[in-house]
N, CA, C and O of each residue as an XYZ file, in Angstrom:
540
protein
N     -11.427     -0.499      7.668
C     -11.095     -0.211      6.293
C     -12.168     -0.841      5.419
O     -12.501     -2.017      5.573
N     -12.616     -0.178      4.652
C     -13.654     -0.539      3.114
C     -12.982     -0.187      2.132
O     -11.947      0.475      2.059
N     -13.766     -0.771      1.190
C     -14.082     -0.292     -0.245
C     -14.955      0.655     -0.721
O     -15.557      0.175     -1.681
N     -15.258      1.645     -0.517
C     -16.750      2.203     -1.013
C     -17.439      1.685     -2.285
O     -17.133      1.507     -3.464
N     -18.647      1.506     -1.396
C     -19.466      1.039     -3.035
C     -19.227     -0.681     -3.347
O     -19.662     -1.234     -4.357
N     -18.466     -1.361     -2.283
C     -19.000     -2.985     -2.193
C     -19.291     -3.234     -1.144
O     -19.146     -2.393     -0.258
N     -19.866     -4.633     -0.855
C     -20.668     -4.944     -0.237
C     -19.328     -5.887      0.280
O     -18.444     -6.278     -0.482
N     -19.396     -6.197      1.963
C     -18.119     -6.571      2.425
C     -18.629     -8.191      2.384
O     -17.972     -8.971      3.073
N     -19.426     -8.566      1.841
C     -19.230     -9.701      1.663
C     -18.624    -10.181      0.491
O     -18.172    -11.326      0.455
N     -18.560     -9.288     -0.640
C     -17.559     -9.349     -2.075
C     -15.933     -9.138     -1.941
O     -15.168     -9.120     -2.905
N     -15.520     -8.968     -0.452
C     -14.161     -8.506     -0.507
C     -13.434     -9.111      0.380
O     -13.734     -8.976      1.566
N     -12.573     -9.728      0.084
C     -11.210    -10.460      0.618
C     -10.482     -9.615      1.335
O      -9.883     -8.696      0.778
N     -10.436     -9.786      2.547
C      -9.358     -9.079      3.680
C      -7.924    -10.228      4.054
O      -7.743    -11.407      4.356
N      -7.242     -9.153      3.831
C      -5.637     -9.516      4.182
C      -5.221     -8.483      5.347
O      -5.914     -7.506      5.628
N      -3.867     -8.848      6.070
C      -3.728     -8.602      7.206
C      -2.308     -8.687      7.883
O      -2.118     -9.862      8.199
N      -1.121     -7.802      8.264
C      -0.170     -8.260      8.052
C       0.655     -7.545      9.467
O       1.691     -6.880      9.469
N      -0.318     -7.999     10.763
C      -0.713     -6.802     11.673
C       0.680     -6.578     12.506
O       0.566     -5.694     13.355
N       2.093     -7.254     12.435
C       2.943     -6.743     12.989
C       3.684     -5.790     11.763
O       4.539     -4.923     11.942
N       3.173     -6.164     10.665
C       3.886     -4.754      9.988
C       3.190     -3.954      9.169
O       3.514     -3.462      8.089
N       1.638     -3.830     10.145
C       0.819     -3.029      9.779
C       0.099     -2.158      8.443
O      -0.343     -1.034      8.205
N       0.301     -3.461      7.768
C      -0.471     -3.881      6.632
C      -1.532     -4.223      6.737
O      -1.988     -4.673      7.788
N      -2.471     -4.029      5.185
C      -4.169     -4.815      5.385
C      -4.038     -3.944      3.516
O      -3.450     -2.963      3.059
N      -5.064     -5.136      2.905
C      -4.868     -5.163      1.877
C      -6.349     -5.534      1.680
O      -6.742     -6.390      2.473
N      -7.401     -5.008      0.659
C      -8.408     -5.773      0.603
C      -8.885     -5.706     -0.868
O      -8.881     -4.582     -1.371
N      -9.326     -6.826     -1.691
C      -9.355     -7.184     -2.867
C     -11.052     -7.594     -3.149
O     -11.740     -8.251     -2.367
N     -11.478     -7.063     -4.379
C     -12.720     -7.554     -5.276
C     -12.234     -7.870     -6.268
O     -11.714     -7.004     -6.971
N     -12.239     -9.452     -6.730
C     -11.660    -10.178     -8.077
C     -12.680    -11.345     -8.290
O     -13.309    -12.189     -7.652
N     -12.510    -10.979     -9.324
C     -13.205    -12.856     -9.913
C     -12.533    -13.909     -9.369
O     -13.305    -14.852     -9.197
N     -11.019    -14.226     -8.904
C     -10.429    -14.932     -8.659
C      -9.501    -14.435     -7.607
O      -8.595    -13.653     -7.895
N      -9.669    -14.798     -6.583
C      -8.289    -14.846     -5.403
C      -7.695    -15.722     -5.142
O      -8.484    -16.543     -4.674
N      -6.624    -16.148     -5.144
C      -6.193    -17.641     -4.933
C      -5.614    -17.589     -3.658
O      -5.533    -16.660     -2.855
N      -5.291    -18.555     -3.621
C      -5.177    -19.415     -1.456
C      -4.101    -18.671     -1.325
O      -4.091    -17.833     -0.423
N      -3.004    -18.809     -2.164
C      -1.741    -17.868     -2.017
C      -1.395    -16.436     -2.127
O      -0.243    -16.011     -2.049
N      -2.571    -15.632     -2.331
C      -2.408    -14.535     -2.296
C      -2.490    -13.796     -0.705
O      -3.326    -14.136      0.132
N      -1.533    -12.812     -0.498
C      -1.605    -12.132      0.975
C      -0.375    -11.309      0.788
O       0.130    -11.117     -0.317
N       0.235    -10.678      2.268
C       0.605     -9.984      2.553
C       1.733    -10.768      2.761
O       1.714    -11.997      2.706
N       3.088     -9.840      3.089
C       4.441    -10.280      3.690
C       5.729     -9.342      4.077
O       6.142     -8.363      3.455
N       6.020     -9.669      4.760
C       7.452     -8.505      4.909
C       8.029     -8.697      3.815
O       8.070     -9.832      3.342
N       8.794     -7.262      2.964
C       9.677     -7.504      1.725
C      11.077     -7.364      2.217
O      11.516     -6.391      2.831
N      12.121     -9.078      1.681
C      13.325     -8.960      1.961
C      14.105     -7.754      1.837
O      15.029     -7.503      2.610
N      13.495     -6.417      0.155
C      14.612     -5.681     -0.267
C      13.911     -4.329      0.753
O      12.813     -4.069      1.247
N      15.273     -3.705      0.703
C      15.415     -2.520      1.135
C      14.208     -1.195      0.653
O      14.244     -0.879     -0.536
N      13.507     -0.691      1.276
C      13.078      0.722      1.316
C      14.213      1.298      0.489
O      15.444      1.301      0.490
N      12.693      2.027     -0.570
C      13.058      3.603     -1.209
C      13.773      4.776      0.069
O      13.569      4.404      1.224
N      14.424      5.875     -0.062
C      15.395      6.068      0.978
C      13.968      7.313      1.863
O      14.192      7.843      2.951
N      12.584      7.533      1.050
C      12.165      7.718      1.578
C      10.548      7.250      2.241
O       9.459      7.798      2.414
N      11.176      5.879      2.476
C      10.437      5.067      2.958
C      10.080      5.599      4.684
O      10.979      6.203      5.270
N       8.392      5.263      5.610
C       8.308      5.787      6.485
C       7.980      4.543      7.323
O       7.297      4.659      8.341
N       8.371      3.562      6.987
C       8.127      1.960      7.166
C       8.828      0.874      6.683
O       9.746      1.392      6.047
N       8.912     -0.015      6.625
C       9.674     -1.214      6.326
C       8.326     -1.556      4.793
O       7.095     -1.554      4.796
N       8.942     -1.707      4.124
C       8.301     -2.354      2.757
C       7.894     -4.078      2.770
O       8.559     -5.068      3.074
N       6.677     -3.925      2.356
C       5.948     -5.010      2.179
C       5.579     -5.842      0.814
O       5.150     -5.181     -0.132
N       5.701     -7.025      0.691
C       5.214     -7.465     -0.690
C       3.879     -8.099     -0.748
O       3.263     -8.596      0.194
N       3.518     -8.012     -1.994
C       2.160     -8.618     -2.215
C       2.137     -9.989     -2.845
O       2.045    -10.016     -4.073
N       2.188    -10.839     -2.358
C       2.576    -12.314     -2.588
C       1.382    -13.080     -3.492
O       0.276    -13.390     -3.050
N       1.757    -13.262     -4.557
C       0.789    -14.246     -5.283
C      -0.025    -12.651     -6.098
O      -1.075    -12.692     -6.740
N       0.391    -12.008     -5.966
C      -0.822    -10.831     -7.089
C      -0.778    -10.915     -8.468
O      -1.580    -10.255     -9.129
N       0.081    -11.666     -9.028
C      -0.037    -12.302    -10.590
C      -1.156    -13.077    -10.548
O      -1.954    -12.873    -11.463
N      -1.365    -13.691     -9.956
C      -2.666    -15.131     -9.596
C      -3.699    -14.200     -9.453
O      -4.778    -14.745     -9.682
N      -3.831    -12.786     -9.112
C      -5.490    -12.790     -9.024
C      -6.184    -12.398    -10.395
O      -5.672    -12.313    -11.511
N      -7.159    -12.237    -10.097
C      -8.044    -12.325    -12.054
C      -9.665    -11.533    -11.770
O     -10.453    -11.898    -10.897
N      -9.888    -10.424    -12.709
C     -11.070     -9.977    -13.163
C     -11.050     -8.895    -11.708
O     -12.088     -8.783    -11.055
N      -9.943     -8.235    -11.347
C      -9.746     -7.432    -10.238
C     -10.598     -5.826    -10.617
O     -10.363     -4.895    -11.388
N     -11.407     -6.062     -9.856
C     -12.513     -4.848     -9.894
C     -11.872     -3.322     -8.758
O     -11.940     -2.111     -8.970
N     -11.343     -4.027     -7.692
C     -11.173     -3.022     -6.089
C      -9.937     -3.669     -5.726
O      -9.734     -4.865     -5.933
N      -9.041     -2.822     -5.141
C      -7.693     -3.478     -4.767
C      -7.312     -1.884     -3.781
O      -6.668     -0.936     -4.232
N      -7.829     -1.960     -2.586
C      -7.037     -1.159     -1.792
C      -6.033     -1.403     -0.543
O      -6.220     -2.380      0.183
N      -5.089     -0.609     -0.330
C      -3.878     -1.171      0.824
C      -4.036      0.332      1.403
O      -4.259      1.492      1.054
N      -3.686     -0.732      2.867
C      -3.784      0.463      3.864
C      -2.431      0.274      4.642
O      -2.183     -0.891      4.953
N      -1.355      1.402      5.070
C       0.093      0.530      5.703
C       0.121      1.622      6.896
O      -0.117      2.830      6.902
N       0.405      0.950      7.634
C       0.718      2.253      8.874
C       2.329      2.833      8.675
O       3.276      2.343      8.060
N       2.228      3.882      9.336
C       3.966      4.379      8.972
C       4.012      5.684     10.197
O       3.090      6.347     10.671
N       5.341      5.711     10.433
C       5.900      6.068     11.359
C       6.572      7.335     11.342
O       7.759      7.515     11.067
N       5.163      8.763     11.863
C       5.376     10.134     11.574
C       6.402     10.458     11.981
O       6.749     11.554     11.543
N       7.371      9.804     12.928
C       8.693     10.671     13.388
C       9.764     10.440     12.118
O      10.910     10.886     12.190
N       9.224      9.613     10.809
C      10.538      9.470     10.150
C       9.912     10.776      9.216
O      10.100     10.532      8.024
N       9.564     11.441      9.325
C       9.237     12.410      8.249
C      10.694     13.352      8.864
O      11.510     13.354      9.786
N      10.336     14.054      7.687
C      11.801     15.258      7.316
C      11.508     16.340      8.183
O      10.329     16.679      8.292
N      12.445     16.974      8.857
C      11.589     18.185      9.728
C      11.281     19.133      8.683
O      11.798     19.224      7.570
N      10.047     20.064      9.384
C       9.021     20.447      8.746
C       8.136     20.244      7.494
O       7.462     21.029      6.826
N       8.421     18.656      7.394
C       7.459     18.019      6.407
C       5.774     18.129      6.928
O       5.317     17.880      8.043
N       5.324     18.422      6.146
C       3.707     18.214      6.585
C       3.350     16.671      6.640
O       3.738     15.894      5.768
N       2.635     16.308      7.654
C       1.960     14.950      8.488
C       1.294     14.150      7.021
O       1.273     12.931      6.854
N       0.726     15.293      5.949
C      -0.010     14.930      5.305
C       0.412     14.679      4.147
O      -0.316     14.215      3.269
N       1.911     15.009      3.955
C       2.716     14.614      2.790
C       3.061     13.177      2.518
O       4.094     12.891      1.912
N       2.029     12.063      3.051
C       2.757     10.675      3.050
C       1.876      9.962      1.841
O       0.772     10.329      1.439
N       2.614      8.916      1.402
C       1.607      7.869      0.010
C       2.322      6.811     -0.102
O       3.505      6.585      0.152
N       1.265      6.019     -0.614
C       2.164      4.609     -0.751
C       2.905      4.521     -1.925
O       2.447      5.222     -2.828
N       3.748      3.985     -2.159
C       4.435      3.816     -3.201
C       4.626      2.423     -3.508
O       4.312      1.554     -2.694
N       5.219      2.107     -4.854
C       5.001      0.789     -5.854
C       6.374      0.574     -6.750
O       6.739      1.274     -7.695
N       7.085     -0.672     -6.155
C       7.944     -0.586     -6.786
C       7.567     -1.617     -8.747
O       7.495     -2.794     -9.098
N       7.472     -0.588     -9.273
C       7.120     -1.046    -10.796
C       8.175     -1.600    -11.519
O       7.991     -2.080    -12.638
N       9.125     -1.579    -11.045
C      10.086     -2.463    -11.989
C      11.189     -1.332    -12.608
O      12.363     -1.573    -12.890
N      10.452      0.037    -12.748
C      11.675      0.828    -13.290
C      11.562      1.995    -12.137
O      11.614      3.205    -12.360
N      11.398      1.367    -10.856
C      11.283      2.872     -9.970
C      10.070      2.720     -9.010
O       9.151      1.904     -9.076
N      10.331      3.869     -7.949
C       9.123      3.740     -7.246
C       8.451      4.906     -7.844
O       8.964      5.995     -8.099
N       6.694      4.369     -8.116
C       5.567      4.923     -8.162
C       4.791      5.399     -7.204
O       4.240      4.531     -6.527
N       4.545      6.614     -6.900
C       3.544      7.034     -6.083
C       1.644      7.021     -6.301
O       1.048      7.748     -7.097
N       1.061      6.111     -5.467
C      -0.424      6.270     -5.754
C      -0.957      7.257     -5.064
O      -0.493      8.019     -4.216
N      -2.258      7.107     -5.668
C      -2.759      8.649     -5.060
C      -3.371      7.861     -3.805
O      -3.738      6.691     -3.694
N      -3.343      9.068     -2.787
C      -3.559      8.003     -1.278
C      -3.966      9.052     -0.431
O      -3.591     10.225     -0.455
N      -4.606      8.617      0.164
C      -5.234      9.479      1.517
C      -4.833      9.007      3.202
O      -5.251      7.957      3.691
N      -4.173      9.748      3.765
C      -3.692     10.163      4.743
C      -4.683      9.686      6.049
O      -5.859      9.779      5.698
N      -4.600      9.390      6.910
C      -5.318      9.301      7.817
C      -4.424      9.223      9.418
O      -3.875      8.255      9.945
N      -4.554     10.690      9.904
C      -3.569     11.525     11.030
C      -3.833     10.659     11.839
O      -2.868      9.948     12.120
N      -5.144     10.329     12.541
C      -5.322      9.723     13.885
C      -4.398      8.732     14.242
O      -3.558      8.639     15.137
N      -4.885      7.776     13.014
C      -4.634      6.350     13.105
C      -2.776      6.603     12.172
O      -2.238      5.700     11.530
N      -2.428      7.407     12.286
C      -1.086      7.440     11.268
C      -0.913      6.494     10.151
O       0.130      5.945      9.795
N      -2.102      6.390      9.650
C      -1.993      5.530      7.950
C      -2.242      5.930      7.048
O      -2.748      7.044      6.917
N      -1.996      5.229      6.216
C      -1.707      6.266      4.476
C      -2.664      5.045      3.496
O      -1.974      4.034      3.362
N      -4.046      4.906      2.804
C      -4.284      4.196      1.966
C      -4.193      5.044      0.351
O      -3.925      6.167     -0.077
N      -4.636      3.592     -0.211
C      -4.718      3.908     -1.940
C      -5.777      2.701     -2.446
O      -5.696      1.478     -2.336
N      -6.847      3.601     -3.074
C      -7.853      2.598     -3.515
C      -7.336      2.484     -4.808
O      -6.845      3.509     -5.280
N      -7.335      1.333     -5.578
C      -6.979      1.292     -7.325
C      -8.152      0.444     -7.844
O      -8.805     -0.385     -7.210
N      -8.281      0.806     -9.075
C      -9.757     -0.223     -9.872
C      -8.881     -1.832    -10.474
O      -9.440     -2.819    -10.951
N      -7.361     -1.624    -10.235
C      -7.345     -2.600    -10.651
C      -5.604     -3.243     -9.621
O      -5.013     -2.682     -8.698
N      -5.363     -4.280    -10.175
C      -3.893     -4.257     -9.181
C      -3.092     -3.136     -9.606
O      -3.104     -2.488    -10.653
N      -2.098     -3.015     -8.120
C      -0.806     -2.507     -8.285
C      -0.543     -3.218     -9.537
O      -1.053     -4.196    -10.084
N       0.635     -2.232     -9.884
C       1.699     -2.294    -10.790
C       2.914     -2.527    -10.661
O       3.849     -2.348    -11.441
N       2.854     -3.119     -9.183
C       4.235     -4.108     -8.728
C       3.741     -4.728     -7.568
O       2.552     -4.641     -7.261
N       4.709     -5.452     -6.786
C       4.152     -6.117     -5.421
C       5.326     -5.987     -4.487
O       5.609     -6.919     -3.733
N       5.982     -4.931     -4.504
C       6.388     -4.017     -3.173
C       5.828     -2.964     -2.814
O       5.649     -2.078     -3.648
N       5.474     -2.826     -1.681
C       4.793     -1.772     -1.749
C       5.551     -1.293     -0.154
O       6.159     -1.986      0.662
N       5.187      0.276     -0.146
C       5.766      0.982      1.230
C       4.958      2.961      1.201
O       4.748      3.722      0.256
N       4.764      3.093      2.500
C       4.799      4.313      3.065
C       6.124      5.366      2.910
O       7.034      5.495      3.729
N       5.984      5.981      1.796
C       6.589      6.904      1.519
C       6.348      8.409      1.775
O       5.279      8.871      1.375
N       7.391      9.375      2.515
C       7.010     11.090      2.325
C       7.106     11.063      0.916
O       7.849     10.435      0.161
N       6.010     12.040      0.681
C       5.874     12.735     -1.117
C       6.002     13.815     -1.117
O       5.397     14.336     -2.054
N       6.580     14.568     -0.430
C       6.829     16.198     -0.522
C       7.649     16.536     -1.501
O       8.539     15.807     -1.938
N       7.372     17.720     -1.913
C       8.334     17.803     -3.012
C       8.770     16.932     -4.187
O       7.945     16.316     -4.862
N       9.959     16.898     -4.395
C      10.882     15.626     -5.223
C      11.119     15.036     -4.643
O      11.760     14.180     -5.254
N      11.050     14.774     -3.527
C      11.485     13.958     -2.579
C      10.652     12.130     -2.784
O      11.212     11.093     -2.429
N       9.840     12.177     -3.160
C       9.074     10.894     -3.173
C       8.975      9.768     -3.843
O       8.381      8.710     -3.639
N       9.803     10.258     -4.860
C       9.934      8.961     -5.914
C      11.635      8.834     -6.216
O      12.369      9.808     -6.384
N      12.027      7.539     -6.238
C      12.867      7.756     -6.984
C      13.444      6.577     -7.973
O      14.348      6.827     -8.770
């Protein structure tokens, strides 16, 4: 996993490999406490993974690159959902948000590059088909 367009010595890797998370950050400031974690609350109902939080992401500062990559689990898709209908989603405080995210079949993962942080710090592998993706 990259960033396009930095240099991997500008970017902080996170890693969250039994629940197949990885998170990687360009900021003026990362602090010791920032990383990855299993999230106590419950998955959106169309969650394709167990939801993860982003621990300490108030603390980072002058955030240039902030992409997450989550693996998720094609048998929970809806039958005849397309493979390629999956995105991460963000729980913002009034709902889950869908980012725009790119799919990756082989490896069954779903990323989202953003220029700046999420807009919450739950985050999860969601189907986006239809209406189905937010709610």
């Amino acid at each position: 996993m990259a960033i396009p367009g930095y240099d991997s010595g500008d970017v902080a890797e996170y890693t969250l490999d039994r629940a197949g998370a990885r998170a990687e950050v360009v900021a003026g400031v990362v602090p010791d406490a920032f990383g990855l974690d299993r999230s106590a609350r419950d998955p959106t109902a169309t969650a394709l993974a167990d939801s993860i939080e982003l621990v300490g992401l108030e603390e980072l500062r002058a955030v240039e690159a902030f992409r997450i990559e989550l693996v998720y689990d094609p048998s929970a898709l809806p039958p005849g959902a397309s493979p390629t209908d999956v995105a991460i989603a963000v729980d913002d405080g009034d709902g889950w948000t869908r980012l725009e995210s790119t799919v990756d079949l082989e490896e069954t993962t779903v990323s989202a590059t953003l220029g700046d942080r999420p807009p919450g710090t739950t985050i999860v592998a969601v189907y986006a088909g239809g209406d189905a993706g937010e709610e």
